[in-house]
C-alpha positions in Angstrom: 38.9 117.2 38.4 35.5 116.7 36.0 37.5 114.8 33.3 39.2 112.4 36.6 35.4 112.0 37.9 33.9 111.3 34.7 36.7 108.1 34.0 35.9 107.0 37.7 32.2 106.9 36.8 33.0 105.1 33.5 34.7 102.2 35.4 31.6 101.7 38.2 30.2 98.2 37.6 26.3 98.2 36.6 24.7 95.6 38.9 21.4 95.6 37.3 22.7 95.0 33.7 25.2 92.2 35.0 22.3 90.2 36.7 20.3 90.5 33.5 23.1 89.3 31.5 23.6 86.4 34.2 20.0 85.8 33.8 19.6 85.3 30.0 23.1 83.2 29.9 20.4 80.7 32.2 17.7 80.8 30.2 19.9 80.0 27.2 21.8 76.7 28.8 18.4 75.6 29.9 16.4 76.0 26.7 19.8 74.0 25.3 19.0 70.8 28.0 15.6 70.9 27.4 16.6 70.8 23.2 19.3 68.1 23.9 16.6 66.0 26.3 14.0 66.2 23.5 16.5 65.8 20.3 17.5 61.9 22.6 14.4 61.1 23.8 12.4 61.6 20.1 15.4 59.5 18.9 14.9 56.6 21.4 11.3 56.7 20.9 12.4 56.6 17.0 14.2 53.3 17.6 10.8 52.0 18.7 9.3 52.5 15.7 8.4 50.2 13.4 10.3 50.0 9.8 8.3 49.2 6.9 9.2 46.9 4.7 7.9 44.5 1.4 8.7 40.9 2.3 7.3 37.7 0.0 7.0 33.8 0.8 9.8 31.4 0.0 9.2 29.0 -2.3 11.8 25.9 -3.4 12.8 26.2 -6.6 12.4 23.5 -9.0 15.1 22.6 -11.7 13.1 22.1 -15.3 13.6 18.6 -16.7 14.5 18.1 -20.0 12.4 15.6 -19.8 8.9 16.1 -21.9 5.5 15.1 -19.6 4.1 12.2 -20.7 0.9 12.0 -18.8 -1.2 14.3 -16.8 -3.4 13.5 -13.6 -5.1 14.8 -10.8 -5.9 13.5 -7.5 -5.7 14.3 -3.8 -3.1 14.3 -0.6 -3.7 11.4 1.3 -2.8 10.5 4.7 -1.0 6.8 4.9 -1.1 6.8 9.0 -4.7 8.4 9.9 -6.1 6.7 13.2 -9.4 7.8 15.5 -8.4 7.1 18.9 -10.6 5.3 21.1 -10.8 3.0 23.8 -11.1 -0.9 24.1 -13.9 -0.2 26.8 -17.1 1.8 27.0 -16.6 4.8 29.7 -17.3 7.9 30.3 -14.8 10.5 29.4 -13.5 12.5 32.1 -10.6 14.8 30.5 -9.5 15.6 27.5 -5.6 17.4 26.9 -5.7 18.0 22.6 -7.2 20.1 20.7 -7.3 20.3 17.2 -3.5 21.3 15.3 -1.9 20.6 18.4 0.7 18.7 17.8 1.3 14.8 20.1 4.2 12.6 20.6 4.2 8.7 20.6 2.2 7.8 23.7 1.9 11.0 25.0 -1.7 11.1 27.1 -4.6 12.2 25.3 -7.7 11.7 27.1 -8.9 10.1 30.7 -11.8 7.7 31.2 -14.1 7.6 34.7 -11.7 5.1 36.5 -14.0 5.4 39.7 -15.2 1.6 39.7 -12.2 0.6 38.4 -10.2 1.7 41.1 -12.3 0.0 43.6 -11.7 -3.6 41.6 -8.4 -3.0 41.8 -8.4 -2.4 45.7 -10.6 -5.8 45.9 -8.4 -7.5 44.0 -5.4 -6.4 46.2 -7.3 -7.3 49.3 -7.6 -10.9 48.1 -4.0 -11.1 47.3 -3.6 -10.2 50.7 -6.0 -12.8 52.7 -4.7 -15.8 49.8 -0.9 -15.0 50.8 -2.0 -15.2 54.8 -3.6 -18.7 54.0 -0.7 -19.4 52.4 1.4 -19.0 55.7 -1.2 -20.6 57.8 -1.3 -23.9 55.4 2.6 -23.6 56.2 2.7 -23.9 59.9 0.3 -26.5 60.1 2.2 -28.2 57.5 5.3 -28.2 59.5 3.3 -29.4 62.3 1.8 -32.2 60.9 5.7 -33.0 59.4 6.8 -33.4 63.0 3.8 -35.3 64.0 4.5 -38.1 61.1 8.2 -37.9 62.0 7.7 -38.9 65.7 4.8 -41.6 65.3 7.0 -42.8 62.3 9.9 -43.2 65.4 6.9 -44.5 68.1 5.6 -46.9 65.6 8.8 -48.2 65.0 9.2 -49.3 68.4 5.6 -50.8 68.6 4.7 -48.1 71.0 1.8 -46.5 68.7 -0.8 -48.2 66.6 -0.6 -48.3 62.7 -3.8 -46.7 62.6 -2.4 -43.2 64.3 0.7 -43.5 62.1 -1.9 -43.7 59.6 -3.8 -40.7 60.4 -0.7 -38.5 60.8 0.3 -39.3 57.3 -2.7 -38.5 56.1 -2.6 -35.4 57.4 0.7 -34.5 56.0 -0.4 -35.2 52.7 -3.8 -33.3 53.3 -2.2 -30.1 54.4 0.5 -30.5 51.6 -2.2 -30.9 49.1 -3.9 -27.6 50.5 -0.2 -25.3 50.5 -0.3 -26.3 47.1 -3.6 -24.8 46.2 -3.3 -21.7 48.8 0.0 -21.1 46.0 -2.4 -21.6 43.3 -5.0 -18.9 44.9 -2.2 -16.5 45.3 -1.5 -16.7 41.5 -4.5 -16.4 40.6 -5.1 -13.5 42.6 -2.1 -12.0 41.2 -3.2 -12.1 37.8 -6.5 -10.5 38.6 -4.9 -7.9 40.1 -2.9 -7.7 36.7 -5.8 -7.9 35.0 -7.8 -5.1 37.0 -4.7 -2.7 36.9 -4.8 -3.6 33.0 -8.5 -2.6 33.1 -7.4 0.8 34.7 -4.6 1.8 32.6 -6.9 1.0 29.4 -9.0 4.4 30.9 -5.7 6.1 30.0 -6.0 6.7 26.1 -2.6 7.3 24.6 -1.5 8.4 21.1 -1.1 5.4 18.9 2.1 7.5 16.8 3.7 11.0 16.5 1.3 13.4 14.5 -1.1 16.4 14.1 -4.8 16.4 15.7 -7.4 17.2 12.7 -10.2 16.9 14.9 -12.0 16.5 18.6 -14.4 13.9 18.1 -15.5 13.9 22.2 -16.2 15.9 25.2 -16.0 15.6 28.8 -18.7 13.7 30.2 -20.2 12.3 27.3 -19.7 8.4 26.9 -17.5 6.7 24.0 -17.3 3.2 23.1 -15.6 0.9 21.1 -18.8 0.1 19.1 -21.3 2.3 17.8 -24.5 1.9 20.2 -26.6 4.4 22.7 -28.9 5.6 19.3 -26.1 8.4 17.9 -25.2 9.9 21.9 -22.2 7.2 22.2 -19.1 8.6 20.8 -16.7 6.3 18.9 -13.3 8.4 19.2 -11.3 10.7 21.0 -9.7 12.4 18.4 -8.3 11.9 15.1 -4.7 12.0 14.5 -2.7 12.2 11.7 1.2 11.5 10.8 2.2 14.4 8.2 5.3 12.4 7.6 3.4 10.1 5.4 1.3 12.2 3.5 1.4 11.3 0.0 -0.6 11.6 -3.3 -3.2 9.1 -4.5 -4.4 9.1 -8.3 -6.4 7.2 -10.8 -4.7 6.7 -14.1 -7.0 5.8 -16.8 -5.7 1.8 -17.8 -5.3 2.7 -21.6 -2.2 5.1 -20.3 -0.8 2.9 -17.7 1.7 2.1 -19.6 3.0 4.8 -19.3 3.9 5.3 -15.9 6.4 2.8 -13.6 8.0 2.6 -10.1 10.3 5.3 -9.3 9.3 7.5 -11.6 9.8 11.2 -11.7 6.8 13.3 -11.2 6.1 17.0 -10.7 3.4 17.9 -8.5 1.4 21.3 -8.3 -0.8 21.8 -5.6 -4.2 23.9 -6.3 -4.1 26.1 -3.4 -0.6 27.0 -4.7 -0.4 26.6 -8.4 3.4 28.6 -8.6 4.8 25.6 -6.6 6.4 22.8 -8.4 7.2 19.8 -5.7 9.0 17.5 -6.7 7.4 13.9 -6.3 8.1 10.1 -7.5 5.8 7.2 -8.1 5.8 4.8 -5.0 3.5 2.0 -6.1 1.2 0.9 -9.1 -1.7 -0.9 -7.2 -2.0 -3.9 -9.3 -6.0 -3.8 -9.5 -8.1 -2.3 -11.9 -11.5 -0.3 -11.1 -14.0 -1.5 -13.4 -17.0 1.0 -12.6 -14.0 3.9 -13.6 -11.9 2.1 -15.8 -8.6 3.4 -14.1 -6.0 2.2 -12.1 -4.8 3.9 -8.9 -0.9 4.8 -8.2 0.4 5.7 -4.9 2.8 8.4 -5.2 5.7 10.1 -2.8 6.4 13.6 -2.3 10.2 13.8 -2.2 10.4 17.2 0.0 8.3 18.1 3.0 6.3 20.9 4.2 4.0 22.6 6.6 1.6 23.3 3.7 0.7 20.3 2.2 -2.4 19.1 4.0 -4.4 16.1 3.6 -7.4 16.0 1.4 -5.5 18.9 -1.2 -6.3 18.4 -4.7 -3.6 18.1 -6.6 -2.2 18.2 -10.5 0.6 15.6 -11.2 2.8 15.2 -14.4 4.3 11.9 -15.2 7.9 12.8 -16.1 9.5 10.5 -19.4 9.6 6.9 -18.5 13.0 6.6 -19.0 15.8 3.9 -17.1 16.8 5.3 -14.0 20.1 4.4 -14.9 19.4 6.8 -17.9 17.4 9.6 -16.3 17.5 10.4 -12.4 15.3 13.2 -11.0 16.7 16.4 -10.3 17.3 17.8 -6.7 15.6 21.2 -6.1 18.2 24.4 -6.3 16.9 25.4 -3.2 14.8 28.7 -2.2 15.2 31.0 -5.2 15.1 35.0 -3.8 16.2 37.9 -5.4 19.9 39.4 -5.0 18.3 42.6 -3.1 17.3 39.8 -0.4 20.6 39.3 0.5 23.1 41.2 2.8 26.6 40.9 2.7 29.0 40.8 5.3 32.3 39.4 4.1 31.8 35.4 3.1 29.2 35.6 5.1 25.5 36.1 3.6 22.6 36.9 5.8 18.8 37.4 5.2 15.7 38.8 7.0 13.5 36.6 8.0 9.7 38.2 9.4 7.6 36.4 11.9 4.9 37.8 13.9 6.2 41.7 12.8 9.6 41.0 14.0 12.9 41.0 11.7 14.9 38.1 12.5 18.7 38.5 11.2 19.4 34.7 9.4 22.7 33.1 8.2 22.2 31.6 4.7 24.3 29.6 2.6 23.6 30.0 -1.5 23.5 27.2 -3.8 23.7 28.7 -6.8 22.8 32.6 -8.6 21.2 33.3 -11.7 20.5 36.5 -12.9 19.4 38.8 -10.5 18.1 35.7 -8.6 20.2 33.6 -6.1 19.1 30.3 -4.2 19.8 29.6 -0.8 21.2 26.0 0.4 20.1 26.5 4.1 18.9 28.9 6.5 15.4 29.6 5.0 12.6 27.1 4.6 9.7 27.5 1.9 6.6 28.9 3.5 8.4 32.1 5.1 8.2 35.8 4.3 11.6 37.0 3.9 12.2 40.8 3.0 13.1 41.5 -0.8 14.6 45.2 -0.1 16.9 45.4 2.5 16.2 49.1 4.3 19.5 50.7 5.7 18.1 50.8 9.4 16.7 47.2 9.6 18.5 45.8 12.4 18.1 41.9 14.1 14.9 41.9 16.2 13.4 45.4 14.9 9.8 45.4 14.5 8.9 46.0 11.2 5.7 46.9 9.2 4.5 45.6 6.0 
């Protein structure tokens, strides 16, 4: 009987060692959620992070010419379309909508003159359109009146039943009020084109941009007075703003005339700008003004850039080479390659080639096509445009619209 009641006590269940057991199987699953929630949420907050990166500016790439320079200038970027705009009318200005770099359309509305008396001419001159075109149908009736009157003493006279002098008096007043319908149709014109010429008056208080371009500078104010004229001792303005067309920047130099010989029309020159002296643009000679300073001794010659970009400015200074003045049929110039980047720039995906392009911290994935390859170099066709940062060493995370830290 001991041994049976000592097995029996053996197999008793032990409640208080089961509910601890129960209890630290809890605390382990929850201390493995509270792991898994972190281990997600640090790597969520991980995909907010920024990834650093090295990126560098595109520049075209120039092909050397074989040709040898033959002459060496400087001079500056000019503007060929540069206008101040103003009005044909002295006014106060009432709004302005530019400011300086923004950039205007053709026409687009640029300013806003006082049009207060204005508006009130135009309202006169609409009222006397008004009261000439109701003399105009008054003159009418009384012209058919006076038709009907001739008509029947024309009949009466006819039959001796009126005197000549009545018939006489009703054909005279015919004419008269035939006579005065003409000129009541000659006020209404005349009131029409001053009404023409008062809503002309009003739209001039509208100033409008004279051509597509870039506002260099706010020359005016609200409330301060502009005219077409300088007057008003210095406190009349003579502009709104000054606009400029960046499509016809160009470069202006002054050859010395004992080399003018050497240069010609069309002529291949390479152009370096001092603010970025790495940058070779390519460039050919427009015009040779035919006129000679005689103060300087040189003679100017116009000359065309042959790409364009955001960072030519006007007023740059800039170094020019006059390329070997050779036949064109002998010598053309050379396109550009294209933006030259290194080979570590580049990712692959198949025949497709991609690059990063960074802009306000954020990498933008870009489709490229390549030109050409040299070394560890290659230049892209299209897809990247000089004057952008583009990464040089591809990271493994960078992904499309990642924010990214230099």
């Amino acid at each position: 009987m001991t041994n049976q009641d000592e097995l029996l006590s053996q197999l008793r269940i032990n409640r208080d060692q089961a509910a601890d057991k129960t209890n630290s199987t809890r605390l382990w699953i929850g201390a493995a959620v509270v792991a898994a929630v972190a281990i997600i949420g640090f790597s969520l907050l991980g995909e907010g992070d920024p990834v650093k990166v090295q990126v560098e500016m595109a520049r075209m790439a120039v092909p050397d010419s074989s040709s040898a320079t033959v002459l060496d200038a400087t001079g500056y970027v000019v503007a060929r379309r540069i206008s101040t705009v103003s009005s044909k009318v002295t006014g106060r200005v009432a709004e302005i909508y530019v400011e300086e770099g923004q950039q205007v359309e053709k026409d687009q509305i640029v300013a806003r003159l006082d049009d207060a008396n204005t508006v009130k001419s135009v309202e006169l001159s609409k009222a006397e359109l008004r009261s000439a075109k109701t003399l105009v149908v008054e003159t009418e009736a009384r012209l058919t009146e006076a038709k009907l009157t001739l008509e029947r003493n024309t009949e009466l006279a006819r039959q001796q039943l009126v005197s000549a002098a009545a018939l006489d008096k009703a054909r005279a007043d015919f004419e008269s009020l035939r006579a005065q319908l003409d000129a009541r149709n000659a006020d209404v014109d005349v009131s029409r084109k001053r009404l023409a010429l008062q809503q002309q008056n009003l739209d001039d208080l509208t100033l409008r941009a004279p051509f597509t371009g870039v506002v260099i500078s706010k020359d005016s104010q609200p409330g301060e007075m502009i005219s077409p004229i300088s007057a008003g001792g210095g406190f009349t303005r003579t502009g709104i703003c000054t606009l400029v067309d960046m499509s016809s920047l160009e470069i202006e130099v002054d050859v010395n005339e004992s080399y003018i010989q050497r240069v010609r029309d069309e002529q291949f020159v390479q152009a370096v700008l001092e603010a970025y002296p790495d940058w070779k643009i390519p460039a050919k000679v427009i015009a040779i003004i035919p006129a000679a300073d005689r103060q300087k001794a040189t003679v100017k010659v116009r000359i065309g850039f042959q790409v364009s970009d955001s960072r030519i400015l006007p007023d740059m200074g800039v170094k020019v080479g006059f390329m070997n003045a050779e036949p064109v049929a002998q010598e053309k110039p050379k396109e550009p390659l294209g933006v030259r980047v290194p080979i570590s720039a580049v990712r692959n995906d198949g025949e497709n080639k991609y690059i990063f392009v960074v802009k306000d911290g954020v990498a933008e994935l870009r489709k490229i096509t390549l030109n050409a390859s040299y070394g560890n170099d290659v230049y892209i066709g299209t897809g990247l445009r000089p004057g952008e940062d583009f990464v040089i060493d591809i990271p493994p995370e960078l992904k499309d619209g990642a924010k990214v830290e230099l």
